[in-house]
C-alpha positions as CSV (number, residue, x, y, z in Angstrom):
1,X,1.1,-183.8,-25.2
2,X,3.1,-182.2,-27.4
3,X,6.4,-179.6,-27.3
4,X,8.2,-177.2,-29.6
5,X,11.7,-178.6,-29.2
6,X,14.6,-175.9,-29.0
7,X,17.0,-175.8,-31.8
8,X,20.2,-178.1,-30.7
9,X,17.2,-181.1,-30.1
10,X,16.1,-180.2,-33.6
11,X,19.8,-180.5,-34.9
12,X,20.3,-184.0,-33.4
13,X,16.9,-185.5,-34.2
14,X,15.2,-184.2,-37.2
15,X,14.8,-186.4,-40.5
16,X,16.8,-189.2,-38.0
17,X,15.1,-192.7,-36.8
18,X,15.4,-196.1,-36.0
19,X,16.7,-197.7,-39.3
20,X,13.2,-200.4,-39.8
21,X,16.2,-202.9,-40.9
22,X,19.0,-203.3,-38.9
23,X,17.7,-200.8,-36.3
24,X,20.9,-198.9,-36.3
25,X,20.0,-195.5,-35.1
26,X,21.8,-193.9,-37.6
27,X,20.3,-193.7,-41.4
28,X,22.0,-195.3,-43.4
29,X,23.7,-194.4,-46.8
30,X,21.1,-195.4,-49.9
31,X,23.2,-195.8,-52.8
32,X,20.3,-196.8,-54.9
33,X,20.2,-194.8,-58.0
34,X,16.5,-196.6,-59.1
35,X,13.7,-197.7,-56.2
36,X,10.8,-200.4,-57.2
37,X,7.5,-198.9,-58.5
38,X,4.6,-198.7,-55.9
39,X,2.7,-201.7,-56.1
40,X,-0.8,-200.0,-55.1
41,X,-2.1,-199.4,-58.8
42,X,-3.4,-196.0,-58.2
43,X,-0.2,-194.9,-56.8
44,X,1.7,-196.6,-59.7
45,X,-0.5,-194.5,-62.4
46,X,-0.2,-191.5,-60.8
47,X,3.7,-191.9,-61.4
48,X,5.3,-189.2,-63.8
49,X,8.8,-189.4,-65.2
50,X,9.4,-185.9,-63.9
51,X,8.0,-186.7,-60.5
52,X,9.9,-185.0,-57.5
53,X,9.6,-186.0,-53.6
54,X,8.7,-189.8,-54.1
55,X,11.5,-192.6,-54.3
56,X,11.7,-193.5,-58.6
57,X,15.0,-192.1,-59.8
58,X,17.5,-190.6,-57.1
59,X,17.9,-187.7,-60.0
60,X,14.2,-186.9,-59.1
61,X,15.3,-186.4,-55.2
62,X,17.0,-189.1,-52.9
63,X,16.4,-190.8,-49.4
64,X,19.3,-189.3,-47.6
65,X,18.3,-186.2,-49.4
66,X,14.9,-186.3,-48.2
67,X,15.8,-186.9,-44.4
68,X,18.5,-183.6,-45.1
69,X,16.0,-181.7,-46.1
70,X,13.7,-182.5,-43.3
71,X,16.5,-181.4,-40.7
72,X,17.0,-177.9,-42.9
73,X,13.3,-176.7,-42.8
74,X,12.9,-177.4,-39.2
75,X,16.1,-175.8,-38.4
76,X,15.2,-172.5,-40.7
77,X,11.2,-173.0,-39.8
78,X,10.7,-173.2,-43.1
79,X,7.8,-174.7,-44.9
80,X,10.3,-176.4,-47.5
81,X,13.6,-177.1,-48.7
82,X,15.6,-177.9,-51.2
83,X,19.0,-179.7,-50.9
84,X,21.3,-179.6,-54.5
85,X,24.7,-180.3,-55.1
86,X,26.2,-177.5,-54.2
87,X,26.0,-173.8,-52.9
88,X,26.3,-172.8,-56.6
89,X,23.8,-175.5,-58.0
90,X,21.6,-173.9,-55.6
91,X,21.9,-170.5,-56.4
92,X,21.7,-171.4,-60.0
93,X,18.5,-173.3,-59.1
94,X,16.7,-170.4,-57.5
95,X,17.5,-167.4,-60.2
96,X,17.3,-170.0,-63.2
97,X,13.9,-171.1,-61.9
98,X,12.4,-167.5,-60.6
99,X,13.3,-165.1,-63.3
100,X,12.1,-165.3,-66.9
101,X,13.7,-162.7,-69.7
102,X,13.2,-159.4,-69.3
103,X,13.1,-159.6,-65.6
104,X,15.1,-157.4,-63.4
105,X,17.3,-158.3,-60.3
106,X,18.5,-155.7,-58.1
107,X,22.0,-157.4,-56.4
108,X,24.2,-156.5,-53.7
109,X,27.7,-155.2,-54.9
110,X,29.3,-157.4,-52.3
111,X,28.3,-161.0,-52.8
112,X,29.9,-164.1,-53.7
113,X,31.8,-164.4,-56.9
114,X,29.5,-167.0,-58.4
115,X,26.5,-164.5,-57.7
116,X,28.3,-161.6,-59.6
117,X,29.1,-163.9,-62.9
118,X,25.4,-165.5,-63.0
119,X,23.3,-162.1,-62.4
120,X,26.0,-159.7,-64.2
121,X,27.6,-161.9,-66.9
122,X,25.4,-165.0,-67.8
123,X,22.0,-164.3,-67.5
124,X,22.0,-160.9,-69.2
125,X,24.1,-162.4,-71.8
126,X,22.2,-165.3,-72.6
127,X,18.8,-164.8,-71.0
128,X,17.9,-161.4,-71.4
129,X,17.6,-160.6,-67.5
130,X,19.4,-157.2,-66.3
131,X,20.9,-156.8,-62.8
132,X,21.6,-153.6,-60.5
133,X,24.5,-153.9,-58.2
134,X,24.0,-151.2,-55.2
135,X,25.2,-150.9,-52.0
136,X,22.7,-153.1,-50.2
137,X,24.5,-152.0,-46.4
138,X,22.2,-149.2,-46.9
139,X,18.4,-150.1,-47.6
140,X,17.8,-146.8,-49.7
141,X,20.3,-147.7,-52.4
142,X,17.8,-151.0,-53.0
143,X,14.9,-149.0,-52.9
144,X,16.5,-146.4,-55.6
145,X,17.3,-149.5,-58.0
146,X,13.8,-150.7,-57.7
147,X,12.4,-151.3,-61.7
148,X,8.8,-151.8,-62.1
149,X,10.2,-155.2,-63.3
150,X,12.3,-156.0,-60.3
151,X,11.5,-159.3,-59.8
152,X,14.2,-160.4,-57.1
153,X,16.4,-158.9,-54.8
154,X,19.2,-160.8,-53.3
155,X,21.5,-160.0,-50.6
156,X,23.7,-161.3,-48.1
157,X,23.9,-160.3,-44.2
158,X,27.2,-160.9,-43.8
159,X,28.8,-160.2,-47.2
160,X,31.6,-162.3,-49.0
161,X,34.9,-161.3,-48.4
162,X,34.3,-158.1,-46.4
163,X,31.5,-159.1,-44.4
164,X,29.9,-156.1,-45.1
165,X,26.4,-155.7,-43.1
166,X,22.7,-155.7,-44.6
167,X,19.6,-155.1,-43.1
168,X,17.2,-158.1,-43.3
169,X,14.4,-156.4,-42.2
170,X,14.6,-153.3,-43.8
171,X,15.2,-155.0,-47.4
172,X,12.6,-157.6,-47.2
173,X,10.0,-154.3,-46.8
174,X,11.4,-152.2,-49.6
175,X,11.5,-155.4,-52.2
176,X,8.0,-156.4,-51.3
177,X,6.7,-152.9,-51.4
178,X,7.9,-153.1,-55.0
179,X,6.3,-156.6,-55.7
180,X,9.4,-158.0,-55.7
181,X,11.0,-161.3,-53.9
182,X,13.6,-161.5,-51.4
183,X,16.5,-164.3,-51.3
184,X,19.2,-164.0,-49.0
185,X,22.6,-166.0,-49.0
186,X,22.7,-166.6,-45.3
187,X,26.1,-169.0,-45.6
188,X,28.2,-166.7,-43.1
189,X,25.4,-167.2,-40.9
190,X,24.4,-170.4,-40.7
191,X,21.1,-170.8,-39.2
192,X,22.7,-171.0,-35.8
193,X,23.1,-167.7,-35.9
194,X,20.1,-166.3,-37.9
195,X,17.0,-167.3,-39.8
196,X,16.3,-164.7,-42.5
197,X,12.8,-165.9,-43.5
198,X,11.7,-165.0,-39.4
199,X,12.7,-161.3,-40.8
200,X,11.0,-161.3,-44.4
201,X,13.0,-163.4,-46.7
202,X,11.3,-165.6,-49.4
203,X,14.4,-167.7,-50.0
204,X,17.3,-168.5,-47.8
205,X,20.3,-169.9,-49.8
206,X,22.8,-171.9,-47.8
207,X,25.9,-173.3,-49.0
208,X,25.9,-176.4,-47.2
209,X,29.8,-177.3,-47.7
210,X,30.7,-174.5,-45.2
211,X,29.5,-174.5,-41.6
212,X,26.2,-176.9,-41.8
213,X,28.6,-179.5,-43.1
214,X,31.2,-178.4,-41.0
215,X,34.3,-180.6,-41.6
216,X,35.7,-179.7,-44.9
217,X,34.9,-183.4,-46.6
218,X,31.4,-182.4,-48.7
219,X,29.9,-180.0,-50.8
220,X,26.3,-179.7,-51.1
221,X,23.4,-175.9,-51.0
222,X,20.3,-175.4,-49.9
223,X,17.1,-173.3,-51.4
224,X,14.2,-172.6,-48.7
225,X,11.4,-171.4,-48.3
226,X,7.3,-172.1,-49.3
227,X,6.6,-175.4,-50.9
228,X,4.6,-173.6,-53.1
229,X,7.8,-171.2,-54.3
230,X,10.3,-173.6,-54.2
231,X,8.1,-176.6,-56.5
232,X,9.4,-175.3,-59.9
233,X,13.4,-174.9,-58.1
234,X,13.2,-178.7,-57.0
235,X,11.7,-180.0,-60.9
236,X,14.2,-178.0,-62.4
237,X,17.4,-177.9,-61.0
238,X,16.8,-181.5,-60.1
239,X,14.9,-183.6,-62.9
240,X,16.0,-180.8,-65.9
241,X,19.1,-179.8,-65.0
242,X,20.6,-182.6,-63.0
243,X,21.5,-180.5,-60.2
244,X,21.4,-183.7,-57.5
245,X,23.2,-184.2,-54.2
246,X,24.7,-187.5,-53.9
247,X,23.9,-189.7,-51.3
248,X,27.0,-190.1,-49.3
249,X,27.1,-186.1,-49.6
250,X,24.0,-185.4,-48.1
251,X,24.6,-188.3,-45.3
252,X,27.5,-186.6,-44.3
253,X,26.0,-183.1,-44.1
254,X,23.3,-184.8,-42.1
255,X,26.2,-185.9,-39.6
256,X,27.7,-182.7,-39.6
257,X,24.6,-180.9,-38.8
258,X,24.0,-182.7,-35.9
259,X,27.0,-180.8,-33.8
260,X,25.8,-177.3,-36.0
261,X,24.9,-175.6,-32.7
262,X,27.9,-176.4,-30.4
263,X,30.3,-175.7,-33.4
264,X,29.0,-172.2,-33.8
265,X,28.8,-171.5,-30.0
266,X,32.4,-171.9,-30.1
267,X,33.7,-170.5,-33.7
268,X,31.2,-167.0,-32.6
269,X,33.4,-166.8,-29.2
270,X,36.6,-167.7,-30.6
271,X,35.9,-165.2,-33.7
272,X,35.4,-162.5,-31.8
273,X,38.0,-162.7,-29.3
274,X,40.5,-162.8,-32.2
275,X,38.6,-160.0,-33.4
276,X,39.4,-158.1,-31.0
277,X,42.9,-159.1,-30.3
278,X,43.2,-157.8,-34.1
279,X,41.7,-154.7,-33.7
280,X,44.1,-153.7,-30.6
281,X,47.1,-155.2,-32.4
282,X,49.8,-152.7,-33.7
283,X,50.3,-154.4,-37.2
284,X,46.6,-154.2,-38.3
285,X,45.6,-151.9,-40.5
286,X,41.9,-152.1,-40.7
287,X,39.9,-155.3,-39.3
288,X,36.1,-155.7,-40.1
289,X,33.6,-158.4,-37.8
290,X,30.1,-158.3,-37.1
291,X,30.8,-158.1,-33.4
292,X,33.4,-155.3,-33.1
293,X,31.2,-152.0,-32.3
294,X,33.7,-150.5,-34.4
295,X,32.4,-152.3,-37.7
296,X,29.9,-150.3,-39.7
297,X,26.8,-152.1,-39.7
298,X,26.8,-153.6,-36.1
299,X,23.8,-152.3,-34.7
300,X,22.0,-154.1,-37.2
301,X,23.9,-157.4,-37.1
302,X,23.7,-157.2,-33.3
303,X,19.5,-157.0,-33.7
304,X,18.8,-159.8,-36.2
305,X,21.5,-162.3,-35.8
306,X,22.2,-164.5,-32.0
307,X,26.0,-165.0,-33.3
308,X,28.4,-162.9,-35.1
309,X,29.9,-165.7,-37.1
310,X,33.6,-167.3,-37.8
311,X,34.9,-164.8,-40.8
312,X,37.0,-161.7,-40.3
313,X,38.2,-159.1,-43.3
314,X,41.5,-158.1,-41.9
315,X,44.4,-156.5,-43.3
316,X,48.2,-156.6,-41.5
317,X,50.1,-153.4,-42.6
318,X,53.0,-155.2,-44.4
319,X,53.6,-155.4,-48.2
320,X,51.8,-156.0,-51.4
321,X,54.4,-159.4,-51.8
322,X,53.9,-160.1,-48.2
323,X,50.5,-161.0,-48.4
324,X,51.3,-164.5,-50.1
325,X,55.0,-164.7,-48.2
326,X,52.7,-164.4,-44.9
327,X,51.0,-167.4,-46.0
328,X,54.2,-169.7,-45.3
329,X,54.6,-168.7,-41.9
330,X,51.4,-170.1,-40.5
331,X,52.0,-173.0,-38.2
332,X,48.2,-173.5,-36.9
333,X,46.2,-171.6,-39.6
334,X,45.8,-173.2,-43.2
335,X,46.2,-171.3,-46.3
336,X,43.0,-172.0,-48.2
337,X,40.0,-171.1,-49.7
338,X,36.6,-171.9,-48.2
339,X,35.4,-171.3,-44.5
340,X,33.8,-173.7,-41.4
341,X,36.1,-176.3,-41.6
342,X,37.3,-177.5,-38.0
343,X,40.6,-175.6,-39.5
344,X,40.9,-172.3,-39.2
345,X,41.2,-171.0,-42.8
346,X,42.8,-167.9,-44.6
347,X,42.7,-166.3,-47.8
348,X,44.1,-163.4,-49.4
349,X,42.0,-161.2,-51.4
350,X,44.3,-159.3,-53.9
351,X,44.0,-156.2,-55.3
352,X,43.8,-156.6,-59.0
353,X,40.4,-158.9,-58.1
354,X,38.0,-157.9,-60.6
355,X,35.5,-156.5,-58.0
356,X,37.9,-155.4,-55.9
357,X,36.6,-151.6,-56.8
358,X,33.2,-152.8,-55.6
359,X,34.9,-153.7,-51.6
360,X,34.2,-150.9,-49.5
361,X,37.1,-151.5,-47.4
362,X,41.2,-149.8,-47.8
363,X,42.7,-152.5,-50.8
364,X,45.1,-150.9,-52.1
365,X,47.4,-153.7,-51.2
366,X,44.6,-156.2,-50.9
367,X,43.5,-158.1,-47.4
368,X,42.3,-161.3,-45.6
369,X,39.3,-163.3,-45.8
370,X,39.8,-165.2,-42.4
371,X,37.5,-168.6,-41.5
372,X,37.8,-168.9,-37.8
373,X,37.5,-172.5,-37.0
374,X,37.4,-174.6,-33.6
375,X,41.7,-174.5,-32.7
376,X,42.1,-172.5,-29.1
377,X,42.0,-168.7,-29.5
378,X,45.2,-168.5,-27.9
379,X,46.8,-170.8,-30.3
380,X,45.1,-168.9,-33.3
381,X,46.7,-165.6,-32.1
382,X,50.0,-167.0,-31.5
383,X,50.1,-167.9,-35.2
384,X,48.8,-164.7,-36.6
385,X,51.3,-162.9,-34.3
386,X,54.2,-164.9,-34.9
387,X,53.6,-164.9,-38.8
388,X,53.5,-161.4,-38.7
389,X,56.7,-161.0,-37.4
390,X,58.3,-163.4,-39.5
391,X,57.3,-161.3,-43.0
392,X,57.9,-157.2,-41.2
């Protein structure tokens, strides 16, 4: 008799077991950098130095790796996975892997910073590959950029800072009607929330530091998808580049997976209420979440994703200098880059950022990135109010 277990089972028990050993019935941490050959002979000539997915050299993948990995695909339904270093390791993996020089990429304007200096800067620089940035919150700007060699389009649902929103669906057709590829950053999402390759995708990237991890102590990203697409990613940001997890990193993004679902359960209600607190709240000048009808893009968010996510693009309407004196006024909030801590986090995006032009939101004085996190929403309001007051 078998069962398709629901997705909270599947967070808990995936790539876990009984530990053969000690029979702890938690994995334990395999610091081992070099594992004994095979002693079955075949098995032993078969061995490459560039091998991948078999225990020889952690560089060439890792047991607490491997068991990550196992709990990622299940959780994305995805054939396979990749777990690297970082989020940034793993974007590097998957464009530095896929495109070849004279390829094309057509990018969303709004995307994380690391996205913007590898497609626009390096790459085209070193490698020969162009990039168009467009508008990707509405599919017919991708469809105009389309080249003939468009190789790759990447978006992200929920954009970084301004969580701007982009159609899964609606992409995925247009790239593959051009015989291109489809990668999406899904990191504001989590897949809690949403599952791009269920909608099209060919790649899901996932920074696993934010709200997989969940507790602000790791850094470590994620490349899914086919085995057959990601097999050149694994040997090459793994066993050529180096690109490796460690081992106590990927244990402890294992633990923090394990509570993934309950976490996000509470940062989507807490989000939104503070959402909406914000976008009644006299001192606000503009506020932008998935969830608010009021956001442009929620119809679509509302029909791919389950949950809106824990990151609000909000501005108070108080000075240019204000925005950093705000900053010392939080008593529950923390100042600080990054987002799905158990912290609530806040940033300020300033207005001389060098893609500010490109963030389709009023920055003439700049605004906030805001990481919702698991603190009471009462609590969380208390302090935005409160340090508002204290700066107006």
């Amino acid at each position: 008799m078998t069962r398709e277990f629901g997705f909270a089972t599947r967070a808990v028990h995936v790539g876990q077991g009984i530990d053969k050993d000690s029979r702890a019935v938690r994995r334990p941490i395999t610091l081992a950098n070099s594992f004994a050959f095979p002693e079955d002979p075949e098995a032993l000539a078969s061995l490459g130095w560039s091998s991948v997915g078999i225990n020889i050299y952690t560089r060439n993948g890792g047991v607490n790796q491997k068991y990550l990995e196992e709990k990622l695909a299940s959780l994305h339904g995805a054939e396979d996975c990749v777990v690297l270093a970082s989020g940034v390791a793993a974007l590097h993996g998957l464009f530095f892997s896929l495109l070849r020089s004279g390829d094309h990429v057509v990018v969303a304007d709004t995307t994380y910073i690391a996205v913007y200096r590898l497609l626009n800067e390096l790459f085209p620089e070193r490698f020969n590959i162009t990039s168009t940035l467009v508008d990707a919150s509405d599919p017919e700007n991708v469809r105009a950029a389309m080249r003939p060699n468009t190789k790759l389009v990447h978006i992200e649902p929920i954009a970084n800072p301004t969580v701007k929103i982009t159609d899964v669906r609606a992409v995925a057709e247009i790239a593959h009607a051009g015989g291109a590829l489809l990668s999406v950053d899904n990191t504001f999402s989590s897949p809690a929330n949403q599952r791009p390759l269920e909608q099209g995708a060919d790649f899901v990237v996932e920074s696993l530091t934010k709200y997989i991890n969940g507790h602000g102590d790791s850094l470590g990203g994620a490349v899914l998808g086919s085995a057959q697409l990601l097999s050149d990613i694994r040997l090459n940001s793994q066993v050529n580049v180096g690109g490796v997890i460690s081992p106590f990193a990927a244990w402890l993004i294992m633990r923090g997976a394990a509570t993934l679902p309950l976490r996000m359960e509470r940062v989507n209600a807490t989000a939104l209420t503070v959402a909406r607190w914000l976008e009644g709240f006299s001192g606000t000048r503009f506020v932008w979440y998935p969830g608010l009808e009021s956001t442009p893009g929620h119809a679509v968010a509302a029909g791919e994703m389950s949950g809106f996510g824990g990151v609000i693009a909000f501005d108070f309407d108080i000075s240019q200098e204000a925005h950093l004196e705000i900053l010392q006024h939080f008593k529950v909030i923390v100042p600080a880059v990054s987002l799905g801590h158990d912290e609530s986090l806040i940033a300020p995006m300033p207005p001389d950022d060098e893609r500010m032009p490109l963030y389709p939101v009023p920055h003439q004085k700049g605004f906030f990135r805001f990481a919702i996190g698991l603190e009471d929403a009462d609590d969380i309001i208390w302090d935005l109010e409160q340090a508002y007051r204290a700066v107006v």
